[in-house]
ZALO-319719 format. One record per residue (C-alpha): x, y, z. Coordinates in nm, 4 decimals. Layout:
<<X, Y, Z>> ...
END
This chain:
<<-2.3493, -3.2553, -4.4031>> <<-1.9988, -3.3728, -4.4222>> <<-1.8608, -2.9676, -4.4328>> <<-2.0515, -2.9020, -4.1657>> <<-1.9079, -3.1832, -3.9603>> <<-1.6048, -3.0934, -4.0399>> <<-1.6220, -2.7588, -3.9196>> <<-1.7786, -2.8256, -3.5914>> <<-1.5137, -3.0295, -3.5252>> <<-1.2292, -2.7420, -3.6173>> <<-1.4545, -2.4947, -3.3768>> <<-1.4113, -2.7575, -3.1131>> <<-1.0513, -2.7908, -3.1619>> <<-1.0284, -2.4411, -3.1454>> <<-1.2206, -2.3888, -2.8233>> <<-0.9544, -2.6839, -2.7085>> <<-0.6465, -2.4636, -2.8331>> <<-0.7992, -2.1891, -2.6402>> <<-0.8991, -2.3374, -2.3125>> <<-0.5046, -2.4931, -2.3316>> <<-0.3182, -2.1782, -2.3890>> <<-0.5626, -2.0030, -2.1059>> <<-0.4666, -2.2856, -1.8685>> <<-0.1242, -2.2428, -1.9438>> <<-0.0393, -1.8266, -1.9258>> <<-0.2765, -1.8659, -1.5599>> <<0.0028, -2.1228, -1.4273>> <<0.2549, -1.9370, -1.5824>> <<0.0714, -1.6392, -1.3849>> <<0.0372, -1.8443, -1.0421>> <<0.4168, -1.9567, -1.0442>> <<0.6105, -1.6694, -1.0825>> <<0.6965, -1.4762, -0.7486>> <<0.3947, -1.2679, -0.6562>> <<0.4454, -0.8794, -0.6065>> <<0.3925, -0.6985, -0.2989>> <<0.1100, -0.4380, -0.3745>> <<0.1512, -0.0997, -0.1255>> <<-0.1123, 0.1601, -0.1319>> <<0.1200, 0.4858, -0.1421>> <<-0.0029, 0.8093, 0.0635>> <<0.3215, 1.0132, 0.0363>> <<0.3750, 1.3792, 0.1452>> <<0.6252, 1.5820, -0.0276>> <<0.7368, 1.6160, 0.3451>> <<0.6779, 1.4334, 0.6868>> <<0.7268, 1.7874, 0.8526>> <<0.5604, 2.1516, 0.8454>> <<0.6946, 2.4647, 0.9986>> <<0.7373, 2.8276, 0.9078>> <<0.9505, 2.7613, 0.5626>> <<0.7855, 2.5377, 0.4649>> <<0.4299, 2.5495, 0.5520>> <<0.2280, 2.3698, 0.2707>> <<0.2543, 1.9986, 0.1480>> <<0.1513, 1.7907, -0.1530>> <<0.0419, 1.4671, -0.1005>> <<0.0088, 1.1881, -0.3588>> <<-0.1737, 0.9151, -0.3780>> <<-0.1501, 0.6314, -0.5654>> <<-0.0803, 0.2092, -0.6194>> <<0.2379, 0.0110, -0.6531>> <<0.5704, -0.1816, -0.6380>> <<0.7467, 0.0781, -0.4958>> <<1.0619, -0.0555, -0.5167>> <<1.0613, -0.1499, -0.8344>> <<0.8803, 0.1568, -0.9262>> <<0.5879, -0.0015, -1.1104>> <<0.2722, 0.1398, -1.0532>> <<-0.0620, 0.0682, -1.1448>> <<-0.3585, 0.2834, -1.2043>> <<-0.5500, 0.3947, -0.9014>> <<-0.9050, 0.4224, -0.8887>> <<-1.1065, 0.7002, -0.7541>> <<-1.0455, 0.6030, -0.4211>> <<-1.3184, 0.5112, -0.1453>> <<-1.2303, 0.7710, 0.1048>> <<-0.9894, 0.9962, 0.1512>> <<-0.9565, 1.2213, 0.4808>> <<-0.7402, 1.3920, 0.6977>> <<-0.7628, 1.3290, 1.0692>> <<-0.6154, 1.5600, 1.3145>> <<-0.6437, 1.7949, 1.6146>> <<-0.9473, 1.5855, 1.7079>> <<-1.1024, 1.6885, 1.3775>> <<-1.1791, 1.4738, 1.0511>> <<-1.1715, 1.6142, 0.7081>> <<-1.3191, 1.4744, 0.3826>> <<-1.0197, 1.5506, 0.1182>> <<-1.1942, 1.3680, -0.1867>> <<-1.3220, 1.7519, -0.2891>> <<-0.9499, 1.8906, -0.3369>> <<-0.7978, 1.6378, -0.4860>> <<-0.6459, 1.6204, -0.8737>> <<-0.5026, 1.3685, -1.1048>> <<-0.2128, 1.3184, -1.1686>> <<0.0603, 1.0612, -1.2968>> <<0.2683, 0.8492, -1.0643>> <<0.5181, 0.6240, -1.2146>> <<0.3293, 0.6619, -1.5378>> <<-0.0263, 0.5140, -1.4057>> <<-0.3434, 0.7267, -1.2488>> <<-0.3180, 0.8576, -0.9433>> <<-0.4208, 1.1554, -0.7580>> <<-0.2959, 1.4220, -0.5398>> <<-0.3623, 1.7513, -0.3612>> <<-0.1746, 2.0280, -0.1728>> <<-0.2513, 2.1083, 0.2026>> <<-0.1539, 2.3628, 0.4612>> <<-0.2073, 2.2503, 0.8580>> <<-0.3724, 2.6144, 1.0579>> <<-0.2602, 2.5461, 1.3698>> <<0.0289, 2.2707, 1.5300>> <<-0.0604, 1.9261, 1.5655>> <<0.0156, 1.5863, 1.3926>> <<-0.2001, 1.5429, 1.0525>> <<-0.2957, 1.1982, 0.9458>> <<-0.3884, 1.1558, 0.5986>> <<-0.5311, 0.8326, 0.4681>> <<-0.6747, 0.6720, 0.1918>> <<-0.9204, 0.3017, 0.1429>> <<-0.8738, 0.2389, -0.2233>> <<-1.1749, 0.0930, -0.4252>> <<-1.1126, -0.2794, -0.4539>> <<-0.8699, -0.3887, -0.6881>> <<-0.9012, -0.7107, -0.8941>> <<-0.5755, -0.9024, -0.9003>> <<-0.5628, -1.1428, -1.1638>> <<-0.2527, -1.3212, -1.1282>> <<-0.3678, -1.4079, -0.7762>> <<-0.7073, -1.4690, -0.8525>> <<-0.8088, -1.2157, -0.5383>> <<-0.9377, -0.8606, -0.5247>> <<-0.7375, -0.5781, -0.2969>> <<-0.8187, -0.3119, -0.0485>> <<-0.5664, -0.1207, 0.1397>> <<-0.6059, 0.1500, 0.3987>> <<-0.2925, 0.3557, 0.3934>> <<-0.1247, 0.6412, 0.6066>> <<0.1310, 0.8719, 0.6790>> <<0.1537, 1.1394, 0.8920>> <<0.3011, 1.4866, 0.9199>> <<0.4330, 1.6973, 1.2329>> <<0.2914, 2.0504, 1.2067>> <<0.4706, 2.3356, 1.3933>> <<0.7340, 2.0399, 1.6329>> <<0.3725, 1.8984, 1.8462>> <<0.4623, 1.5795, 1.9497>> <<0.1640, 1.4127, 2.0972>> <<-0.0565, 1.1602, 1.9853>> <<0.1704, 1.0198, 1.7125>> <<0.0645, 0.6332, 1.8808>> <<-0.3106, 0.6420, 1.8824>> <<-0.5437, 0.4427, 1.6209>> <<-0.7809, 0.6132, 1.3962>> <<-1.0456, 0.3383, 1.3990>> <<-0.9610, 0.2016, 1.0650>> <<-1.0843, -0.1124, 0.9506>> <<-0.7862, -0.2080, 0.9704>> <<-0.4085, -0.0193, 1.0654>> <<-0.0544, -0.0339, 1.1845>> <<-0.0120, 0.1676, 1.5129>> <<0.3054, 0.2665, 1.5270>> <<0.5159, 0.1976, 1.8641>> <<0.7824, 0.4367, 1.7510>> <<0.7003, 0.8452, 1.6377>> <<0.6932, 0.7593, 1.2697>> <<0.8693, 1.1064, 1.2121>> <<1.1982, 1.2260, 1.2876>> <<1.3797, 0.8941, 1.2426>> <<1.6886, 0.8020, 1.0648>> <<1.7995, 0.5475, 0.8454>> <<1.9108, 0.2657, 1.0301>> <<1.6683, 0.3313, 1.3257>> <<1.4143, 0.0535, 1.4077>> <<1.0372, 0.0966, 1.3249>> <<0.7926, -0.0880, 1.5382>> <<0.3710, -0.1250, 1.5133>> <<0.0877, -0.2940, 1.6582>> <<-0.1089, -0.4538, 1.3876>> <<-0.4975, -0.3985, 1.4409>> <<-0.8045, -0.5516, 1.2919>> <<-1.1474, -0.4164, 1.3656>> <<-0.9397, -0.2968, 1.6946>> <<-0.8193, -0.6480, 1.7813>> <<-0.4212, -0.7173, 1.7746>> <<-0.3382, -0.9223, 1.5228>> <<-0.0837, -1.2240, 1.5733>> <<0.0998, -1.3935, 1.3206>> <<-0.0120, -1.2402, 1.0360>> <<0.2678, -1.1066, 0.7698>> <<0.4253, -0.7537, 0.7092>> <<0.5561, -0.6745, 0.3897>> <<0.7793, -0.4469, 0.3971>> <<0.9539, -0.2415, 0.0970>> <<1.1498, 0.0962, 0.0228>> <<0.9802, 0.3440, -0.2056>> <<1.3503, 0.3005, -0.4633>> <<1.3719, 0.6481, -0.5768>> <<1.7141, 0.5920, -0.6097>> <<1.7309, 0.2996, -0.8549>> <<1.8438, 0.0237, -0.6050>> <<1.9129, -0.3510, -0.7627>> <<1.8405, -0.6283, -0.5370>> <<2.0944, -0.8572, -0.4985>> <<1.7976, -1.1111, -0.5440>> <<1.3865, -1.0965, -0.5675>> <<1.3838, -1.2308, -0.2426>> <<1.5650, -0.8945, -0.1048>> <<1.2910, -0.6678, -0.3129>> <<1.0009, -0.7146, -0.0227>> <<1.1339, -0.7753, 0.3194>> <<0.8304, -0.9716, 0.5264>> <<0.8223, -1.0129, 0.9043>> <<0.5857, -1.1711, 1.1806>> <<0.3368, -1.0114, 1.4086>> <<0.4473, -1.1875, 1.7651>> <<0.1389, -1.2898, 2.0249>> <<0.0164, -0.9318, 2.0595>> <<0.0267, -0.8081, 1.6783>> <<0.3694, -0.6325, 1.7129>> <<0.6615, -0.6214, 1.4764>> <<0.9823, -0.4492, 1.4288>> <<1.2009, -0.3554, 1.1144>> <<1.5276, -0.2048, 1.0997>> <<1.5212, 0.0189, 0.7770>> <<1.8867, 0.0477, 0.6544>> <<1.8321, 0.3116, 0.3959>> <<1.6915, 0.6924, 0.3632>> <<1.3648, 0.7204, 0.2292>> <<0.9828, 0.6628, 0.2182>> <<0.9545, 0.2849, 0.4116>> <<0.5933, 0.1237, 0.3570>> <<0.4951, -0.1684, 0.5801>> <<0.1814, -0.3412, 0.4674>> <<0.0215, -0.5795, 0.7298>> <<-0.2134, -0.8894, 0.5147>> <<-0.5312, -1.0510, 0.6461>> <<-0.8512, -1.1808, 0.4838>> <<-1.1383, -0.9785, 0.4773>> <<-1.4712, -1.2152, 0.6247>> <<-1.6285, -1.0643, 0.2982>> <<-1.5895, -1.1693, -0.0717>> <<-1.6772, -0.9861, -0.4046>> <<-1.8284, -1.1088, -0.7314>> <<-1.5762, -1.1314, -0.9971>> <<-1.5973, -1.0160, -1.3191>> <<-1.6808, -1.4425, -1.4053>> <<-2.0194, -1.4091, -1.1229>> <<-1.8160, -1.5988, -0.9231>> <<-1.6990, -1.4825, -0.5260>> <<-1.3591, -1.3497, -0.4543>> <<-1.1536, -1.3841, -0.1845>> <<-1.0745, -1.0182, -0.0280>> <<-0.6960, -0.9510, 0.0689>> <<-0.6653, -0.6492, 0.3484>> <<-0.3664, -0.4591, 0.3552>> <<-0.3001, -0.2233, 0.6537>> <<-0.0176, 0.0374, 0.5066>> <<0.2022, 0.2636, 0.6757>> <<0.4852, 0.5153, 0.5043>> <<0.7898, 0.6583, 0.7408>> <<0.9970, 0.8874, 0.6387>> <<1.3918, 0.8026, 0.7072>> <<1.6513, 1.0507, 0.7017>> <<1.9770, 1.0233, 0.5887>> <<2.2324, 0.9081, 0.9204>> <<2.5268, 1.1800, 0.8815>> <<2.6727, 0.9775, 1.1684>> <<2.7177, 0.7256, 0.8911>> <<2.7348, 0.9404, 0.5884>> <<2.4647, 0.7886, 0.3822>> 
END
């Protein structure tokens, strides 16, 4: 009787232990400086014409500018919209590797001229360290053949960042600009991350420099100068009015992320 007393009690010191070290590594997890997430829809080019007539376009979830990924899911949907037509991608697309996690990717050549939106709702992913699950519809698009018209109307998303400037063409140092929309509905106050896709190795004076966040003003519009050449991604955060079961049964908060890629050029005014 007295062994078995005895090791009750060490299985509920252990259970202690272990309920102590799990409390400790999640505030350990909770404290340190969350991540922006981006869902990444990048074209090996933001342009099309005669030379160059194809593009590949990968898709995939991470830090971009501290080139971290994370493995991407089969995502939701994935379509290209364009030319007042909408096309289901999903059956094209491979995977493939990006920054050494799962992601996917496929190769597309625009028939005619016309702007070519390709987008992408991931499957929800479960955040730990922030105790939330994520969904992000992200979008680029491409200029086909020089057209020029339409670049500034929604697709109907969920949710989206219009953009108020052509988000092709631009260079580094010009000012982006978009309307942030939910459900249709202009969005005020709500925060844009903002971050460079670092291909080439930046360091960050400071983790507060790595994500760059601004405001929406009344009518769900915000503006970022980007001061370097590359892929820019500006993610725009609400709440979803939905939650998911967890993996413990319990419900989850649901964090919407509305994600945008531009394309800067290098300024040879500058020389950058």
């Amino acid at each position: 009787m007295n062994a078995f007393r005895a090791l009750s009690q060490k299985e509920t010191c252990n259970h202690q232990l272990i309920a102590v070290i799990a409390g400790c590594l999640l505030a350990i997890l909770t404290s340190l400086p969350a991540q922006a997430h981006f869902g990444m829809v990048i074209p090996s080019s933001s342009q099309v014409n005669q030379k160059q007539p194809e593009v590949e376009v990968t898709f995939a979830f991470a830090h971009p500018f501290e080139n971290k990924g994370m493995d991407l899911d089969w995502p939701q949907t994935v379509f290209v919209a364009g030319n007042n037509t909408k096309q289901d991608l999903k059956g094209i697309m491979l995977e493939t590797f990006f920054l050494d996690h799962k992601a996917w990717k496929l190769s597309y050549k625009p028939t005619k001229p016309g702007l070519y939106w390709f987008v992408m709702e991931q499957a929800p992913y479960w955040e730990q360290a922030e105790d939330i699950f994520i969904v992000h519809y992200s979008k680029t698009i491409i200029s086909a053949y020089g057209d020029d018209q339409g670049w500034d109307s929604p697709l109907g998303l969920k949710t989206e960042i219009v953009p108020l400037v052509r988000p092709y063409g631009n260079y580094a140092g010009n000012i982006f600009s978009g309307q942030v929309l939910v459900d249709n509905t202009p969005m005020a106050g709500i925060d844009v991350e903002v971050e460079l896709y670092n291909q080439e190795k930046w360091i960050a004076p400071t983790d507060a420099h790595i994500t760059q966040v601004v405001k929406t003003d009344e009518n769900g519009n915000f503006s970022f100068a980007c001061p370097l050449p590359g892929w820019w991604g500006f993610s725009a955060l609400t709440d979803a009015e939905y939650s998911l079961k967890g993996k413990d049964g319990e419900e989850k908060k649901v964090e919407l992320g509305a994600v945008i890629w531009v394309y800067f050029d290098p300024n040879p005014f500058l020389g950058n």
